[in-house]
C-alpha positions, 0 to 999 in steps of 0.5 A: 789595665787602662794605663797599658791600653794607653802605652805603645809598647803595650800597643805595638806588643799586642799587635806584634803577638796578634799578627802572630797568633793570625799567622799561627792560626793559619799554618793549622788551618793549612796543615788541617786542610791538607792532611786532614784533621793531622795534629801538629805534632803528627805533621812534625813527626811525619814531615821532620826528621829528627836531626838532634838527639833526645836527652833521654838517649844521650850518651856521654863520651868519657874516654878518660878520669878528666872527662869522668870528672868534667862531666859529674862537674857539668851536670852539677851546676845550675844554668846561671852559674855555668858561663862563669864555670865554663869560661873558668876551664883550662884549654884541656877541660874545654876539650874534655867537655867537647868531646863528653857532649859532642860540641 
């Protein structure tokens, strides 16, 4: 432990995440002494709308067997594979995947 107290890169991290941790400790505090004892995620759910869906209620846009397929093929490959995957599809597939996920 003492060769990481010795290394800058330790040395500019831990004071990169202290800062933050202040800055994080004064926005609660903040938060409390405005609205009184609100929690976090109370404060966000009354001051925030809610802008993008959640993955419970999406619902896919499948107009056609091509968009049936691009979407049983999406949801079958794993985070790491999906680049290759996705850079791998015709101009017709992207298309379909766009309109399955609304992007």
């Amino acid at each position: 432990m003492k060769e990481l107290k010795d290394d800058p890169l330790y040395q500019d991290l831990k004071e990169r995440f202290d800062k933050l941790e202040y800055k994080i400790d004064r926005i609660a505090n903040l938060i409390l002494q405005r609205d009184g004892k609100e929690t976090y995620p109370e404060f966000i759910k009354k001051h925030y709308k809610e802008h993008t869906p959640t993955m419970q209620g999406f619902q896919p846009d499948i107009q056609s067997e091509l968009d049936e397929r691009m979407y049983k093929e999406s949801q079958s490959i794993t985070g790491g594979e999906f680049s290759d995957w996705y850079n791998g599809l015709t101009p017709e597939e992207i298309e379909s995947y766009k309109r399955i996920y609304g992007h």
